[in-house]
C-alpha positions as CSV (number, residue, x, y, z in Angstrom):
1,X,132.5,104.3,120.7
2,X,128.4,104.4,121.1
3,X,125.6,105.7,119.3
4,X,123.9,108.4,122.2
5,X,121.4,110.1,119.7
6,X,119.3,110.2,116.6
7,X,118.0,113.2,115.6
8,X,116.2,114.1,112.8
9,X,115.3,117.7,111.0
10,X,112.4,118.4,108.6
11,X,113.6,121.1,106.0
12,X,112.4,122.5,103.1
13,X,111.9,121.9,100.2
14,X,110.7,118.6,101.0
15,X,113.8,116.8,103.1
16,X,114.5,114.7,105.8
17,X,118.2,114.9,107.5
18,X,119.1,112.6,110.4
19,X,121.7,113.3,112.3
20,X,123.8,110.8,114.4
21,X,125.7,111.4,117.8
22,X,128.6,109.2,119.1
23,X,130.5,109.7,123.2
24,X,133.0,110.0,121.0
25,X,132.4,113.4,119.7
26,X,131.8,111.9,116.3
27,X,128.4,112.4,114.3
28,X,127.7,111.5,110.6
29,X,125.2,112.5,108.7
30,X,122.2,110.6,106.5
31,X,118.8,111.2,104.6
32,X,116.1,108.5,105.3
33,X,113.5,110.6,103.0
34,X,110.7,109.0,101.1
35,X,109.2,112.3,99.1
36,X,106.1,113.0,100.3
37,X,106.2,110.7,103.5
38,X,109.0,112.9,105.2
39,X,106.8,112.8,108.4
40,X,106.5,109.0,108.6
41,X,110.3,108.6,108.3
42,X,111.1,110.9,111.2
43,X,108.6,108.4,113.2
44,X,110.3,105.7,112.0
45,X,113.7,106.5,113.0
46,X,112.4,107.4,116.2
47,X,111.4,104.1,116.6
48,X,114.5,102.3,115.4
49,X,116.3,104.5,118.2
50,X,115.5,101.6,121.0
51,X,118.0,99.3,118.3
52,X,120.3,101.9,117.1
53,X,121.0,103.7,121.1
54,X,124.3,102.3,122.4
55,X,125.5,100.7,119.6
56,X,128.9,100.8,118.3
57,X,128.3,102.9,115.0
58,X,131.6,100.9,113.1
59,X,129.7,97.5,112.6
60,X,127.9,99.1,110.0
61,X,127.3,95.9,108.4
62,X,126.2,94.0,111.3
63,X,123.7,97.0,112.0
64,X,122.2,97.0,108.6
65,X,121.9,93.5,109.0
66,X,120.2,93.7,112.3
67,X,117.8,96.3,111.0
68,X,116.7,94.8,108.1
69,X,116.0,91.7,109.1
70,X,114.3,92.2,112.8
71,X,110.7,91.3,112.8
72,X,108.3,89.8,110.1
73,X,108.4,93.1,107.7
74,X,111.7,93.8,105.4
75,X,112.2,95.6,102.2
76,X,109.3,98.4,100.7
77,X,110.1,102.4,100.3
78,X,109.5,103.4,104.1
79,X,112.2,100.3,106.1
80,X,114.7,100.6,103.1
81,X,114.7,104.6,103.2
82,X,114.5,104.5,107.2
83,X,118.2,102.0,106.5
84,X,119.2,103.7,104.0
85,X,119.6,107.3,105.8
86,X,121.1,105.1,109.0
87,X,123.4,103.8,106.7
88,X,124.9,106.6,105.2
89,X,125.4,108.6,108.8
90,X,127.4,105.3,109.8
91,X,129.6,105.3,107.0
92,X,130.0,109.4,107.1
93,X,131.0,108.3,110.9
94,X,133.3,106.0,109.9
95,X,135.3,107.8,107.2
96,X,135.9,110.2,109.8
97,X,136.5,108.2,112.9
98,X,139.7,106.6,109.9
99,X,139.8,110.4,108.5
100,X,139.1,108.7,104.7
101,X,136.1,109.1,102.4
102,X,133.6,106.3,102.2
103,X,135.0,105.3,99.0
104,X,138.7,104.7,99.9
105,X,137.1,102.3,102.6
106,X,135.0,100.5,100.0
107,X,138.7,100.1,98.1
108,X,139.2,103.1,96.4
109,X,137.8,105.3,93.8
110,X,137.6,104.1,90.0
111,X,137.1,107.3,88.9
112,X,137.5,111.5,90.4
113,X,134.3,113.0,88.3
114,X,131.0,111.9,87.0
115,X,128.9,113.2,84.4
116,X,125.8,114.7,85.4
117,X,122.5,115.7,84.2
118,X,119.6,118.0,85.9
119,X,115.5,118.0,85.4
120,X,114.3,120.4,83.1
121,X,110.6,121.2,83.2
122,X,108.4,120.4,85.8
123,X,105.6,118.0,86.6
124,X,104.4,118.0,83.4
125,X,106.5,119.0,80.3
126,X,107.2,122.9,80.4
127,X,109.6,125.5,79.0
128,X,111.6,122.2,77.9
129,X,114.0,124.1,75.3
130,X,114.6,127.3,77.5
131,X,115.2,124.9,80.7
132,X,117.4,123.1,78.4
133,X,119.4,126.5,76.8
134,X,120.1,127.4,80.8
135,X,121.5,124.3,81.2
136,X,123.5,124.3,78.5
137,X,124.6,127.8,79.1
138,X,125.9,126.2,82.8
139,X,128.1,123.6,80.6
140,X,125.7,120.5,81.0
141,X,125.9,118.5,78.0
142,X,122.4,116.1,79.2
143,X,119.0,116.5,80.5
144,X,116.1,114.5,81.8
145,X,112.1,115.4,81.4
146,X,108.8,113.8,81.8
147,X,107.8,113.6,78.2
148,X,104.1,113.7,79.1
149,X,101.3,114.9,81.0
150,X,98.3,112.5,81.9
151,X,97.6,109.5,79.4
152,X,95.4,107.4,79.3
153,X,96.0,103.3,79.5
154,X,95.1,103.6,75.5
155,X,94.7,107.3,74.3
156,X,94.5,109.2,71.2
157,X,96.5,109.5,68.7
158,X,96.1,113.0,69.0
159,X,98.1,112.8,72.5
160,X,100.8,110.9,70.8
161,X,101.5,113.4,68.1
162,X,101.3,116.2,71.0
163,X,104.2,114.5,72.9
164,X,106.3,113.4,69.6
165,X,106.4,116.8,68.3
166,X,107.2,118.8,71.4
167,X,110.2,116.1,71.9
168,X,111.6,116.4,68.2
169,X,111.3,120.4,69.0
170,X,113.4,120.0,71.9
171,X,116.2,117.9,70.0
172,X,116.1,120.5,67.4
173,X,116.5,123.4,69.4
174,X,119.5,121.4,71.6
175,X,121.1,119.8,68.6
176,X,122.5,116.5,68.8
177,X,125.5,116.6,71.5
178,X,123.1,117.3,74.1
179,X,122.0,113.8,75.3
180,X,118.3,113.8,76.5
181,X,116.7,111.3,78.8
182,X,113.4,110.8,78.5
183,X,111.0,109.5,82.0
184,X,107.6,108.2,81.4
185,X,107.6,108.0,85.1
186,X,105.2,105.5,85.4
187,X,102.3,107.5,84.0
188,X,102.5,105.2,80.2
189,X,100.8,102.1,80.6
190,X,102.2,99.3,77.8
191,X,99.5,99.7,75.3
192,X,101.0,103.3,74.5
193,X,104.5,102.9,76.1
194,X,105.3,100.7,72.9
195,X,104.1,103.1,70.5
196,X,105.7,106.1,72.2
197,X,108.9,103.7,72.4
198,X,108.7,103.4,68.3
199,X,108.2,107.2,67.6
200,X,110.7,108.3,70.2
201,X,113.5,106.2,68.7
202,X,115.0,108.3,65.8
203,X,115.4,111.3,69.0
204,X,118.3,108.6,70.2
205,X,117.6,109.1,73.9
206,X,120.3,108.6,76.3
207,X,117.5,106.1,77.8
208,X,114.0,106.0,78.9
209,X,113.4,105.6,82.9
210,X,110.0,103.7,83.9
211,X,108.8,103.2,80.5
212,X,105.7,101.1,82.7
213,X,105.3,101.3,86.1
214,X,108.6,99.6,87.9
215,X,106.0,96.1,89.5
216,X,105.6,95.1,85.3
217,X,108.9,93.8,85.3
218,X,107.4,91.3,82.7
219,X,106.0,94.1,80.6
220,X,109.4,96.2,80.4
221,X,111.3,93.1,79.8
222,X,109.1,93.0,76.6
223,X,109.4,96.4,75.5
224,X,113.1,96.6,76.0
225,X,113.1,93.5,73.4
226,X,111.6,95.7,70.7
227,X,113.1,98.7,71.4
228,X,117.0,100.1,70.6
229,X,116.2,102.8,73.4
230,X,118.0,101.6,76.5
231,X,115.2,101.1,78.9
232,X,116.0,102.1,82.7
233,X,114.2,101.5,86.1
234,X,115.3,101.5,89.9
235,X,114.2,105.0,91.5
236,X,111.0,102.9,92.9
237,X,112.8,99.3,93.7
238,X,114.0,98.8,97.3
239,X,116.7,96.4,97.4
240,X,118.8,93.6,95.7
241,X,115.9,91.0,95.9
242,X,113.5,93.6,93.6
243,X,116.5,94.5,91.3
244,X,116.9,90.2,91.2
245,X,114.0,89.9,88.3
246,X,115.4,92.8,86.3
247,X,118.3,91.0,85.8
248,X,117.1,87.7,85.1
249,X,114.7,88.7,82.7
250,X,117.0,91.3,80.8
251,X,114.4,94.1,81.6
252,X,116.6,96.7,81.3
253,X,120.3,97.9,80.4
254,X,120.4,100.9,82.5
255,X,119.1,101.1,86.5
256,X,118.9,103.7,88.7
257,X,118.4,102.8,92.1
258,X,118.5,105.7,94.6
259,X,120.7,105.7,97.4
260,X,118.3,107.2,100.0
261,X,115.4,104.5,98.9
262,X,117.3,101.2,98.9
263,X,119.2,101.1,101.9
264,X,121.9,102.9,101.3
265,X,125.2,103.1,100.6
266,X,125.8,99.3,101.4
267,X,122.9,98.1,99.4
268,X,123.4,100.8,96.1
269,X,127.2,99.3,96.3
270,X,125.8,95.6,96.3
271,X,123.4,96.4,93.2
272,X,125.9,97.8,91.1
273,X,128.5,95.8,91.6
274,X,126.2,93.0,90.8
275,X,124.8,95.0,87.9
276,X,128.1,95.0,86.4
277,X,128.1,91.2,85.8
278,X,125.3,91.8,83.2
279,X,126.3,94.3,81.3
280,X,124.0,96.6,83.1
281,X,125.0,100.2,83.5
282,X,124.1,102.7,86.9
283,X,122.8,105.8,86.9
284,X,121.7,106.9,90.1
285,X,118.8,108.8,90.6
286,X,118.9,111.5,93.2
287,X,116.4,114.6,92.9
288,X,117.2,114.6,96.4
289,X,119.3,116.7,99.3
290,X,122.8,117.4,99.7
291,X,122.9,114.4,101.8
292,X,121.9,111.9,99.6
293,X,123.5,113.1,96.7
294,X,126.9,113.2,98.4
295,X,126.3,109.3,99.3
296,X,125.3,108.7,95.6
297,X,128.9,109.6,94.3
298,X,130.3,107.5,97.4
299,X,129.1,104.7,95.1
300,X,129.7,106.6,91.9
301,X,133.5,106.6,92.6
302,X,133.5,102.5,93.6
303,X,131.2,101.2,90.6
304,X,132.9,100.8,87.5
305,X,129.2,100.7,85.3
306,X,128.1,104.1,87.2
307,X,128.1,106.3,83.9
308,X,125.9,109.5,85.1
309,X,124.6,111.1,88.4
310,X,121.2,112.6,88.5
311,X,121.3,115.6,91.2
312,X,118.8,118.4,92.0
313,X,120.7,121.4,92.0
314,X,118.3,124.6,90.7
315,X,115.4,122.1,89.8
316,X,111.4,123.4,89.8
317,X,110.9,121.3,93.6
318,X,113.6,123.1,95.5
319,X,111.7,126.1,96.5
320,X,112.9,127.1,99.9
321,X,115.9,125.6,100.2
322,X,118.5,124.1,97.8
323,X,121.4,121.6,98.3
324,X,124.0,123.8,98.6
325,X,122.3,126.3,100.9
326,X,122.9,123.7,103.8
327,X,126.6,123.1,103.4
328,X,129.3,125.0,104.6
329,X,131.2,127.2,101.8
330,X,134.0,124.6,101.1
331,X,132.1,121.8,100.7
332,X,129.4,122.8,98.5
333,X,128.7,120.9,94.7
334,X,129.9,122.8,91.7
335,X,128.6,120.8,88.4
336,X,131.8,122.0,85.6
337,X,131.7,120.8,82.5
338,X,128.7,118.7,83.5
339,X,130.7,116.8,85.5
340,X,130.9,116.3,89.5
341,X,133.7,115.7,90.9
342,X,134.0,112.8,93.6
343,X,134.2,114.1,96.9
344,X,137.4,113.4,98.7
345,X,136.9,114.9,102.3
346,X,136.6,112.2,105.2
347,X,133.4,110.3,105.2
348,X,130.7,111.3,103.0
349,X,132.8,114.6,102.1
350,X,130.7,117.3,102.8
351,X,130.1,120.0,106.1
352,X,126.6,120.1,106.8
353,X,125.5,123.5,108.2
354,X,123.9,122.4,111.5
355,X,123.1,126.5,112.0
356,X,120.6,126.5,108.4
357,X,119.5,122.9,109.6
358,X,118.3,123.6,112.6
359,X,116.4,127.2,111.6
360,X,115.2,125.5,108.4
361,X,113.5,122.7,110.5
362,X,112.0,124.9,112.9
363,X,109.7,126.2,109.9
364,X,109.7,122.4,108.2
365,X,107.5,121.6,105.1
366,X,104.3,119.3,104.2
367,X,105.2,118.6,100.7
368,X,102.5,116.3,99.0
369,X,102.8,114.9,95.1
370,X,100.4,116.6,93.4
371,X,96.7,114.5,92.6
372,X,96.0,114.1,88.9
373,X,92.6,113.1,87.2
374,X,92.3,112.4,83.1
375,X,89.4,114.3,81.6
376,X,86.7,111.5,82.6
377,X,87.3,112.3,86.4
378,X,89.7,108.6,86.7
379,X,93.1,109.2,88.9
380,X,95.7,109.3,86.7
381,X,99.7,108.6,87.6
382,X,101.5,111.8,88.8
């Protein structure tokens, strides 16, 4: 069996699927999306076509290999999530060329459901309890928000009390069996990431994701020593060798590396089993496609420290098209119970429908993060 095609389809709401064609008949199915840079991964699958054409698609690891290490330039968000969308079409190949799921050919599932959570808000922290209410209403039992707007590298106090007392609204109006999880997403720099830390605590968040910005390994290492909040990062690390510092230095006890940004299926597998020997737990993050959220639970149901899925369905960037609207009936995601159950189909479990695929690419999308300035005209972190 051969690799004859690559093809890739821009949909909305801000998506890249790859499909890719075997003689055989065979074709599997991947996601090599980088949000906001959809465009430049289309180009760069294009050009990993003159490696990938002719190639038998069941020496997965011999491939990944072979990509990630051909020429000077390895690892960063545009090589891994070019791999990582290659990687999960070969293993969707493969499950069905042995008519098996990816994970009974990674040795079997651990587990046939994971908890899940969704976003509420949006960009910045809005209608936080109804979001939450709907939610709950749909039987999730967790949530995840940005907690703040723009801040400033030190800001007021005035800020501080804003963000404190919209958050202990939200935990009153939930109550306390709804877990919240709370993402600074970068835009707290440490002078006000360990106050926020301090105050947050008595709200006992499920954890806090990017309390800094994910290159101050250093930093977060610090702050996770002086906070009881479990501190997370992963969403922006690439691959093992980024995740190998995090580890060392203890800077966090939860990561959340996602599948479609660190080379896939192969690499998320490697980084949590190797989480597991410290103690660390897995979350994946996934505010992704159908795609790569049906490759996340590949690795949900083989990782014994996965403990919660983050998935997209219904959230505030899906305008135009939503995961389920590009899968056939049967193989569509149904959160009960706030749980997912672990797909059990052949290869990655799902039926894309090539039909919406194709008529959703022919309109395509140019999503952009939005561009934030604080009040003194300075960019500030989206």
């Amino acid at each position: 069996m051969k690799i004859t095609a690559l093809k890739t389809f821009l949909v909305a709401p801000r998506w890249l699927f790859l499909k890719i064609e075997t003689d055989d008949g065979l074709s599997g199915w991947g996601e090599p999306v980088l949000e906001g840079h959809a465009q430049t991964l289309a180009a760069k699958i294009e050009e990993l076509e003159d490696f990938l054409i002719g190639r038998d698609p069941l020496n997965i690891e011999d491939t990944w290999q072979m990509l990630y290490r051909n020429g000077c330039y390895r690892g960063g968000p545009v090589l891994m999530s070019a791999l990582a969308g290659i990687d999960m079409a070969l293993w969707d190949i493969k499950g069905k060329f042995h008519d098996a799921p990816v994970h009974a050919l990674l040795g079997g599932p651990v587990r046939q459901k994971i908890r899940s959570y969704c976003w509420i808000g949006g960009d910045r922290p809005e209608n936080l309890i109804a979001d939450a209410h709907a939610l709950m209403a749909n039987g999730y039992d967790a949530c995840k928000m940005n907690v703040c707007s723009e801040l400033q590298i030190v800001d007021r106090h005035a800020a501080v009390d804003a963000v404190i007392k919209q958050m202990f609204e939200l935990r009153e109006a939930v109550g306390p069996g709804f877990d919240l999880a709370f993402d600074f997403h970068g835009r707290v720099h440490a002078p006000m990431a360990r106050i926020l830390l301090k105050e947050l605590e008595p709200l006992r968040p499920l954890f806090v994701e990017d309390a800094v910005v994910s290159a101050q390994v250093d930093v977060m290492a610090d702050l996770s020593r002086s906070t009881t909040i479990p501190l997370c990062i992963g969403e922006r690390l690439h691959s093992r060798y980024d995740f190998k510092p995090v580890f060392e230095k203890r800077a966090a006890s939860v990561i959340n590396p996602d599948t479609a940004h660190v080379g896939g299926i192969s690499e998320m597998v490697r980084i949590g089993h190797w989480a597991e020997a410290y103690d660390v737990a897995l979350a994946p993050h996934c505010p992704l496609g159908p795609i790569a959220l049906a490759a996340s639970l590949q690795v949900d149901a083989v990782c014994h420290n996965a403990f919660i899925q983050e998935q997209s369905l219904g959230i505030h960037y899906n305008q135009g098209g939503d995961l389920n609207d590009y899968l056939e009936a049967d193989s569509r995601f149904d959160c009960k119970d706030g749980h997912l159950n672990i797909p059990t189909g052949p290869g990655l479990g799902i039926k894309v429908n090539e039909d919406v695929v194709i008529e959703q690419a022919a309109r395509g999308h140019r999503w952009r993060a939005p561009v934030w300035r604080h009040q003194d005209g300075s960019i500030a972190e989206w």
